[in-house]
N, C-alpha and C positions, 0 to 999 in steps of 0.2 A: 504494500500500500504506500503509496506517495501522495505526496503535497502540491499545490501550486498554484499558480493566479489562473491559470487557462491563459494558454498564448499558440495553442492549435486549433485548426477549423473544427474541429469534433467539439473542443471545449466552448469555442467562440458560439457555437450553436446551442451549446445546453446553456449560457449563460444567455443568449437572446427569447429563449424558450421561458425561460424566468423572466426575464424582462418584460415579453410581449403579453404572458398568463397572468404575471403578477403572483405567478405561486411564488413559496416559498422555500423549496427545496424539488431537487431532479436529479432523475437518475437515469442512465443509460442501461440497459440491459442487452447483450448479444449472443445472439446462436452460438452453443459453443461446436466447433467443427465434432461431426460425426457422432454429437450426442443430440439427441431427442431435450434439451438444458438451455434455460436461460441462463447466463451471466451479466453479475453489474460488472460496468466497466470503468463507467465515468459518476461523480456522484458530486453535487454540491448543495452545501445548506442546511445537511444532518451530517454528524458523526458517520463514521463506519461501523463499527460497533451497532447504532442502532439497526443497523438493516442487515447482522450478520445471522438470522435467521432464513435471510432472501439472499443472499450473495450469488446462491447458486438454487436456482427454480423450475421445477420438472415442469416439462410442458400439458404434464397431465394435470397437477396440481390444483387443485379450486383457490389460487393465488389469482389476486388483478392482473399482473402482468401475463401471466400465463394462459390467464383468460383470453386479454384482449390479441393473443397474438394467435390461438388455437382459433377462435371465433372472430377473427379479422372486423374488429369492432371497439370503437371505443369503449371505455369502461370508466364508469363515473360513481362515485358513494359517495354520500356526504353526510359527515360526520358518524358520530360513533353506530348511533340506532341503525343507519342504515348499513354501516360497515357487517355490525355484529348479526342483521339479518341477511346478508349474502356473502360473505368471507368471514364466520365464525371466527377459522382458525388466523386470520389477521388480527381480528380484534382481539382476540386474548393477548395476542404478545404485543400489542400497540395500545393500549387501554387509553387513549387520550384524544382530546377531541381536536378533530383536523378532518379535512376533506381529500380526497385523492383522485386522480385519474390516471388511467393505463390508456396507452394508444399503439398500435403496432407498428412498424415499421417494415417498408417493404414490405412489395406484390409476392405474387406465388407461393407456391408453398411450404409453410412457414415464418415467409418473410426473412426478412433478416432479426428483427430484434423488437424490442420495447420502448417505450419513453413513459417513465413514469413523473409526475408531480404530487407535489404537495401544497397544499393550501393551508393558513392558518384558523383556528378557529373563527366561527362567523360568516364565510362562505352561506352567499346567497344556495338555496337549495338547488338550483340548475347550474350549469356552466351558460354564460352569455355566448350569443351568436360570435360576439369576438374573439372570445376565449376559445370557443372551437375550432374559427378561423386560425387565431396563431397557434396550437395544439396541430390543426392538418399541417399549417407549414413549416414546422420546427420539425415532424416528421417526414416530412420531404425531403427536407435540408441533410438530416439524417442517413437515409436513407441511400439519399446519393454519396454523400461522404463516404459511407460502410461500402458500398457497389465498388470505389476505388480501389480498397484493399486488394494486392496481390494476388492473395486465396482468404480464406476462413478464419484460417489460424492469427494471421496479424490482427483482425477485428477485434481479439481479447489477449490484450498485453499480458504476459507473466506477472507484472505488478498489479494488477487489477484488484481491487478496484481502487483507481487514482481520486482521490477527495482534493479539488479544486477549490479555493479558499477565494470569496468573491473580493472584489479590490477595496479600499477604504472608501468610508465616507467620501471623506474629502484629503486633499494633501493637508500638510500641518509641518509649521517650522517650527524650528528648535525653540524660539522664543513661547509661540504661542502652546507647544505640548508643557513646558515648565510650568507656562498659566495655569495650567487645567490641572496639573498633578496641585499646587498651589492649594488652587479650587478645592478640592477634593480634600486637600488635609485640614481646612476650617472647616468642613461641615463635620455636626455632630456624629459621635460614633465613629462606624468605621467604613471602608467601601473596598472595593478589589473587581477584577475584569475577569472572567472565562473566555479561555475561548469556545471554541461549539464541541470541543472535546473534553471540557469538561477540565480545565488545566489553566492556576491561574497565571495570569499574563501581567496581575498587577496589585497590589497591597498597600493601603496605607497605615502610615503609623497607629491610626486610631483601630484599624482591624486587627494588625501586627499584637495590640495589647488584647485586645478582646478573645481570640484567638487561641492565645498563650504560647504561640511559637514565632520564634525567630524568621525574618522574610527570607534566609539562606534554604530554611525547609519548604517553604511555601510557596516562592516561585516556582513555577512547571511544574508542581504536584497539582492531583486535585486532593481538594479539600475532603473526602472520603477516605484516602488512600494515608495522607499524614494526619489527621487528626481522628485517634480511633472513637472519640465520643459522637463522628457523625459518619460511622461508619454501619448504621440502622437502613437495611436496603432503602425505608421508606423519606429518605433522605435525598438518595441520589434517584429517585422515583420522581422526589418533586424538579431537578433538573430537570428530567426526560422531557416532564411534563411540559416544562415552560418553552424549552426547546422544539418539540413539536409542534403544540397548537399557540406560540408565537404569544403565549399572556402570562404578564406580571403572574408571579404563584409568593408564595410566602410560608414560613414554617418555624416551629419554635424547638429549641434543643438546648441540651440541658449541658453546661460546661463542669464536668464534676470541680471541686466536689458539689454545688449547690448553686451554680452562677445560669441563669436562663438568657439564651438571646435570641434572637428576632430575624431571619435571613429573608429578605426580600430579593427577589431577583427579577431583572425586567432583561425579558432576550429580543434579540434581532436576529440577522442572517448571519452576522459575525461572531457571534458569543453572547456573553450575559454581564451585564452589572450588577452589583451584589451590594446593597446597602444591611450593614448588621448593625445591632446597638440592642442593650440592656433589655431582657423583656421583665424584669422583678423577679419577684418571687411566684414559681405556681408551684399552688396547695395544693398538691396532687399526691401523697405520701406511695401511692401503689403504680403510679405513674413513675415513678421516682427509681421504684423498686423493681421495676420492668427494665427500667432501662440499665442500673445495675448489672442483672441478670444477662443482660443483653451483652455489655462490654468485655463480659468475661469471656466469649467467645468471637468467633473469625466470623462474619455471617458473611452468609449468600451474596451475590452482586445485584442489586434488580434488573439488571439486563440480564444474568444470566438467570435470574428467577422466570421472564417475561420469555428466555429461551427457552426453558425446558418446558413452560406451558403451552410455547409453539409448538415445541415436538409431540407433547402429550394429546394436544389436541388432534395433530395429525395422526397419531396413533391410536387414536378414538375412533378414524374414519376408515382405518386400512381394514380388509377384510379377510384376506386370505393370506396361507405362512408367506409364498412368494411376493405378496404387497408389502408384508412387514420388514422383511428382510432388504427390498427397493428402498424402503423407506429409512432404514438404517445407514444399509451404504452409501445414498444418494444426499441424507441429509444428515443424520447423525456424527456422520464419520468427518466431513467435511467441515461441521462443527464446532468439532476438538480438535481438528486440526491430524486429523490421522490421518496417516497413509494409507490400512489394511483394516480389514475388520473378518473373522471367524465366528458363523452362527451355530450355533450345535442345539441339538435338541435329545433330550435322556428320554430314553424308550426301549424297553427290555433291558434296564441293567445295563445301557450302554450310551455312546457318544455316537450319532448321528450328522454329518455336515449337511443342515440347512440352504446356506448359502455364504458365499465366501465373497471378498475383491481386495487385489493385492497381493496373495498369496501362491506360489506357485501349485502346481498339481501334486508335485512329491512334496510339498509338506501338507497340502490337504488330504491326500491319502494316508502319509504316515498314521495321522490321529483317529480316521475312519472307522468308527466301529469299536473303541478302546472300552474294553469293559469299567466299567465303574469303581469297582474294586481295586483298577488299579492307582498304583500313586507317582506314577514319572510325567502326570499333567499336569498343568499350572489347570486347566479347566474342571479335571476330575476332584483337585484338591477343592477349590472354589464352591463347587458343589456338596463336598462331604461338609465344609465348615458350615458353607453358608455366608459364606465371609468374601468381601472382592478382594484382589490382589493387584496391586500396584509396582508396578517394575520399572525401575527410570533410567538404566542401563544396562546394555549387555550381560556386563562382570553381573551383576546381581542378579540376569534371570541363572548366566552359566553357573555359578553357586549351587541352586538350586536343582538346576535341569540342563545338566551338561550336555553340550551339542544343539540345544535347541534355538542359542541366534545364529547359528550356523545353517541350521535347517531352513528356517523361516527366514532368513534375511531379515528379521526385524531386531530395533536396540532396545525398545522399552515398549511396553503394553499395559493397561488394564483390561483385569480377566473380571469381570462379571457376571456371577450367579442368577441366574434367574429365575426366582419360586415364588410360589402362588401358594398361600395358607401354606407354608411350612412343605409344599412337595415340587423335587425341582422340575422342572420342565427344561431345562438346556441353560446355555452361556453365552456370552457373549463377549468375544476378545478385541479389543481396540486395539490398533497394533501400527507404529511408529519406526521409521526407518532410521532415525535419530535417537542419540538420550532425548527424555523428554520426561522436566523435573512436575511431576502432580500436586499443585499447589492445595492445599487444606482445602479452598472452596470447589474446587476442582473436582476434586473426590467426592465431595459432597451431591456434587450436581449429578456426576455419572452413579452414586453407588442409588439417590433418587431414580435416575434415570432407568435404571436396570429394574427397577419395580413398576414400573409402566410400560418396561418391552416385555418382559412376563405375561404381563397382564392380557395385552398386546396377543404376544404369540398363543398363549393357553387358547384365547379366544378365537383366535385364527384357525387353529389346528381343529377346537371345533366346528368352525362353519365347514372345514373343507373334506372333514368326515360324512357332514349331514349332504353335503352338495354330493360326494362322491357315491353314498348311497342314495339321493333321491336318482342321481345319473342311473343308476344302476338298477333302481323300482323301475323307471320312468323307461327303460329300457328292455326291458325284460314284459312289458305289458302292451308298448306295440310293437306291431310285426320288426321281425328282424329284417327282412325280405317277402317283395309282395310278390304272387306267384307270376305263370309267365301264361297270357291268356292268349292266344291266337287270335288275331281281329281285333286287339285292345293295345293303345301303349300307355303307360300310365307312370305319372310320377307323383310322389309322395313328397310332403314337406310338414317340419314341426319343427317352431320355435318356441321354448320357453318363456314364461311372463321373466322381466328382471329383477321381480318385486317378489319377497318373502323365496320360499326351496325352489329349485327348479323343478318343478314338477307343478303338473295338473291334469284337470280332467278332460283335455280334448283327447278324442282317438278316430281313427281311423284303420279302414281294413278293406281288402279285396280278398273275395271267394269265388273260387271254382267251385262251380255248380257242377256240370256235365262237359262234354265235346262242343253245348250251344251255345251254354248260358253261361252267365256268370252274376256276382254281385257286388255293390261296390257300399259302402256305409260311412259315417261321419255323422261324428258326434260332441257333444260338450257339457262334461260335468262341470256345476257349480264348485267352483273351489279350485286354490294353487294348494292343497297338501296330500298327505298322507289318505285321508278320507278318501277327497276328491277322486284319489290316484285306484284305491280298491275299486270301489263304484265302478269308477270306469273300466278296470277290466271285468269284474262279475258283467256289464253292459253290455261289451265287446264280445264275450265267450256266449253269453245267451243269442245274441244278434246272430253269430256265427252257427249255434247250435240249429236254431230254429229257423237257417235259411238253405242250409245244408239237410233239413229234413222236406225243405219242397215246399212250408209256408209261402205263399201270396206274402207281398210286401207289404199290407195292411197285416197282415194275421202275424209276420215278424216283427211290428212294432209293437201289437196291442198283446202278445206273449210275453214280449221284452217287459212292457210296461205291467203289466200282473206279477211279473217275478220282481222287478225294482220297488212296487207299491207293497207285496209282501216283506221284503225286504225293511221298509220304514228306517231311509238314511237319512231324512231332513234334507237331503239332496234331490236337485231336480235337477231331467238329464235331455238337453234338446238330441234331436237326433232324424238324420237323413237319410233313408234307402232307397238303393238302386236297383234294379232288376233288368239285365243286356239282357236282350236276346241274338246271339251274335249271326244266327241267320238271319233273320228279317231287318236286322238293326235298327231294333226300336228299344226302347227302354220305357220302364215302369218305377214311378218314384212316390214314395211315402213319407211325409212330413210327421216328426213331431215337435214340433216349435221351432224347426230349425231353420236359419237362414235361407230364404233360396236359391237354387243353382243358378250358375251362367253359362247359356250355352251359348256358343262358337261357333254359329254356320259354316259353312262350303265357303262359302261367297265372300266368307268376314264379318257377315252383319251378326250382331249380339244380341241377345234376346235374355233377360229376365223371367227364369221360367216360373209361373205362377202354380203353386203346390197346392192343394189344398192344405192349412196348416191345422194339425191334431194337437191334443194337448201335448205338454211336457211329459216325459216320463215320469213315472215316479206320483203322479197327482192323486189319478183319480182311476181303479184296475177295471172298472167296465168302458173306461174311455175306448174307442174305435177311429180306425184314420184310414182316409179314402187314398186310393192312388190315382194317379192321372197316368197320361201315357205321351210320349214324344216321340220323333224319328232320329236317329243316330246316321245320318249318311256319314259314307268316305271322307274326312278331312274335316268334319265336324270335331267339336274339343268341347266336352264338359265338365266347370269348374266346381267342386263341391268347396266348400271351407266353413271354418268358423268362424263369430263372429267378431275375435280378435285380428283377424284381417280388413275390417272395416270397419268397426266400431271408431268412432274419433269421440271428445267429448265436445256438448256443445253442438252437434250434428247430427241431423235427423238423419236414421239408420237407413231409410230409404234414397236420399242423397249419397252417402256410403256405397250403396249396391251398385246403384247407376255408375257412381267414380270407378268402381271395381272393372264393372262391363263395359264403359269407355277406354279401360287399359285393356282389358283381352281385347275390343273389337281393332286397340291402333298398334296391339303387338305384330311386327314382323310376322311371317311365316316361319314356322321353325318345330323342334321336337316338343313333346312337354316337360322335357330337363330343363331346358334354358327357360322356357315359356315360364314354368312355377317361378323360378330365382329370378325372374324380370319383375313376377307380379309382388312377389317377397322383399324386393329391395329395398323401399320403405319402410317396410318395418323392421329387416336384417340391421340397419342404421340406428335404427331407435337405442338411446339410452335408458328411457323408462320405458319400455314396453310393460302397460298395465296388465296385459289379457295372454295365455295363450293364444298360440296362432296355429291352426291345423289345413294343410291345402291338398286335395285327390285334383287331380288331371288328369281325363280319360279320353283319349283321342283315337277315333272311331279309324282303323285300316281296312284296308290298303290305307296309303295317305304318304307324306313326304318321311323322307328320313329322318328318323331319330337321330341327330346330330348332339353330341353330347359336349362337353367341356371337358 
């Protein structure tokens, strides 16, 4: 990280970008080559520090920058409420009121980067038409700058991210800067300057006494760091604060043994003015005694408190081991500043490799599978104690565990246990190509930390049990393969809802009748679970029984529906039969609540076939459902599905059908492989897919080749 006025076009432009917005701080973010990753590059007007939770931002991320460059869209929040209702996990680690905007940078795919701002507290609720204006052309400016780069790799300097320190006020001669220090020592009390890092730049005698240290210690310290009675994270929390949302903050702290004073700080884009002076006496005896309590130990940093609730929040959101484990080495590792990081997970008495980065293959295998019992692991041991272990050099892990920085190439690690009520579930190795000395708070943060990727992974490992068995119900109850009919081509499709198991109650089946006939079905139990998923094959098996016995397709529904209403599953089962006749090529269809088909003439035209519709299964057991009858010629194509193919909210279901059969009627000519995955692609896209999605294709032959993918 480096310093500097901005005297290059990339800086020239973040500081016009400030200028033309009137934010108050900017940040450059760029594509890092060959990674899916934003990087800051360029930053002015906040610390480093404050944004070393976003230094480096997965393009998947529910981050604003990430946002606006995945969704080629500006992205605006203002202030806290609206922050904490669409980037939660911002708002925990930024707790302060200010407004922000992400913008992208560069066309195509991906683009090149980000531009972020900040605004101070107070920020009208919209951005003004102007502020838009200089926001698109600050990204332009950008945009073309980044395009010049040789390749990728120059776009994010090795020193990134550079924090550009905006120029002064105004110039000031020797005479008139003496005036002002002058100034400063008759006013009551005492005064001193920050700069935006939090480091003072300036003391006067009246603070020097208030204070109780010498100005040799106090210049270039901050005042958390030399003076341990204001070393209460909620101290250096009110900096953040004033620093962010750009307002006077103030706070009172106690000078032992018994002296109170008064810190007023008013910030700009340059730093902070700090007026202190005597606050008296506060009656506070338990107040008093808190803060006692407090000094005796090393606390926490509130930026690094404000960081580990950014991690923790994101590891709130991750669902699966392999999310967790992205999440670790993509943002965890990078962090703390490591090189390597070793996931392991305990399972039969043993050490499991999760996921690894940094490590070669021969030392990931070496530890592969290490019974428990034994004791030549730094990870096995971690585990038995329950205890982390910290290693800040070589010599001190080989002590220990001869050969093992040799093995790993790495100088110093933290091993981290990871247990949930007292049972371990795996470890987690931080892992350093350097010494790398683990300061008190340090250890504090990761041995915190290691109880939230626990929690994390425990949690993980459960969803991807219940995912891998619903895979496996959900699998095992529709056909594995639809059989092969003569005169029929037929393709199958099922998408799962992405909401709650994978699994539901849509199914689908084709039967061989005889040499003539055949039959085709689709249906939809209520429900994405376990229920839903029974139902619907007891549905599927009785449909199949009683159409293979030679039932009429009225007497296969109103059978099905006798045994579902004995049954009494508080589940209701829509449901479509088909009855080819593959000599005459006509076909015979029975509704029970279910969608209508779309058929697919010769000629292209589409027609919405009108069913008679029967009750739902499962109602009412003397319910009765009539069939109709239609022609199947040559090169005809009928679409059965369910109603998670067309259902939108908001939209009448009957507009739905029609959108459906305006896509089959303007598909291409082609098999019904490509033809389903044409008409699926929409919802194949969807991130919240609410509904199952169930689609049969039966395309009447002779007709055009099945052309596959």
């Amino acid at each position: 990280m480096s310093g500097g006025t901005g005297c290059g076009p990339v800086d020239r432009a973040l500081f016009r970008a400030l200028q033309n917005t009137g934010a108050s701080a900017a940040g450059l973010y760029v594509l890092a080559p060959g990674e899916p990753v934003l990087e800051l590059t360029v930053m002015s007007g906040i610390p480093a520090p404050f944004l070393d939770p976003w230094s480096r931002v997965a393009l998947a991320a529910p981050i604003p920058v990430a946002v606006a460059v995945r969704d080629r869209r500006l992205v605006w929040a203002n202030g806290p409420q609206q922050l904490a209702r669409d980037f939660p996990r911002t708002a925990v680690a930024v707790p302060y009121d200010f407004s922000l905007a992400a913008a992208p940078i560069g066309e195509g795919d991906g683009g090149l980067g980000a531009l972020l701002l900040l605004w101070p507290a107070g920020h009208p609720p919209e951005l003004s038409a102007d502020e838009r204006t200089a926001i698109e052309g600050a990204c332009r400016r950008l945009a073309a700058l980044l395009a010049e780069a040789p390749d990728a790799g120059d776009r994010v300097p090795p020193e990134a991210p550079r924090v550009l320190s905006p120029p002064p006020a105004r110039p000031v001669g020797a005479q008139e800067a003496l005036a002002a220090v002058d100034y400063l020592e008759r006013l009551p009390g005492g005064c001193c300057a920050l700069d935006l890092d939090g480091r003072i730049t300036l003391v006067t005698t009246g603070a020097v006494e208030l204070l109780g240290e010498p100005e040799s210690r106090l210049i270039g310290a901050r005042p958390w760091d030399v003076l341990r009675w204001l070393r209460d994270p909620a101290f250096e929390d009110r900096y953040r604060a004033a620093v962010i949302s750009r307002r006077p903050v103030s706070f009172t702290a106690r000078r032992p043994p018994d002296r109170w004073l008064t810190f007023r700080l008013f910030p700009d884009g340059r730093g902070l003015s700090v007026r202190i002076s005597p606050a008296g006496k506060v009656d506070d005896p338990q107040a008093a005694a808190d803060l006692t309590a407090r000094e005796a130990v090393v606390p926490v940093r509130a930026g690094q408190i404000y960081h580990v609730l950014h991690l923790a929040a994101a590891l709130t959101e991750v669902v699966g081991v392999q999310d967790v484990v992205g999440l670790i080495a993509d943002q965890i590792v990078p962090a703390f500043g490591a090189q390597g990081v070793l996931i392991y997970s305990a399972e039969g008495g043993r050490l499991h490799t999760i996921g690894h980065r940094g490590y070669s293959a021969e030392a990931v295998a070496h530890f592969e599978g290490v019974a428990l019992s034994a004791a030549n692991s730094p990870a096995v041991h971690a585990l038995a104690t329950g205890e982390p272990s910290f290693f800040s050099s070589p010599e001190e892990i080989e002590s220990l565990y001869p050969g093992l920085p040799q093995l790993t190439g790495k100088a110093a690690r933290a091993v981290l246990p990871l247990i949930v009520s007292g049972r371990p579930v795996g470890c987690c190795i931080l892992a350093y190509t350097r010494p790398h000395a683990f300061s008190r708070e340090e250890r504090q943060v990761l041995t915190s930390l290691a109880g939230l990727i626990a929690q994390a992974l425990d949690r993980a490992r459960l969803y991807d049990t219940k995912q891998q068995l619903a895979h496996d119900l959900q699998a095992g109850l529709l056909p594995h393969s639809l059989p092969v009919v003569p005169g029929l081509a037929v393709a199958a499709r099922y998408l799962p809802s992405t909401r709650g198991m994978d699994i539901g109650g849509d199914f689908y089946d084709l039967i061989r009748l005889d040499e003539g006939s055949a039959a085709a079905v689709i249906g939809d139990v209520q429900g994405h679970n376990a229920a839903a998923a029974a139902l619907m094959g007891q549905a599927r098996t009785a449909v199949h029984a009683h159409a293979t016995a030679g039932a009429t397709p009225g007497e296969v529904l109103a059978r099905t529906n006798r045994l579902l209403t004995d049954l009494d599953p508080d589940l209701f089962t829509s449901c479509l039969y088909v009855h080819i006749d593959l000599r005459t090529r006509r076909a015979r269809l029975a509704s029970a609540g279910h969608p209508p088909p779309v058929l697919r003439r010769p000629d292209g035209h589409t027609t919405v076939l009108r069913v008679p519709q029967g009750l739902l299964l499962g109602i009412d057991p003397a319910a009765r459902y009539e069939a109709t009858e239609v022609d199947l010629p040559p090169k005809s194509v009928l679409a059965l599905y369910t109603d998670g193919l067309v259902e939108t909210p908001g939209v009448d279901l009957e507009h739905s059908v029609a959108g459906l059969a305006r896509r089959l009627d303007d598909a291409p000519w082609q098999g019904p492989d490509r033809l389903a995955d044409a008409l699926l692609q929409s919802r194949q896209d969807e991130d919240d897919r609410q509904d199952d999605v169930a689609l049969m294709l039966l395309a009447s032959e002779p007709a055009w080749p099945d052309v596959r993918s």
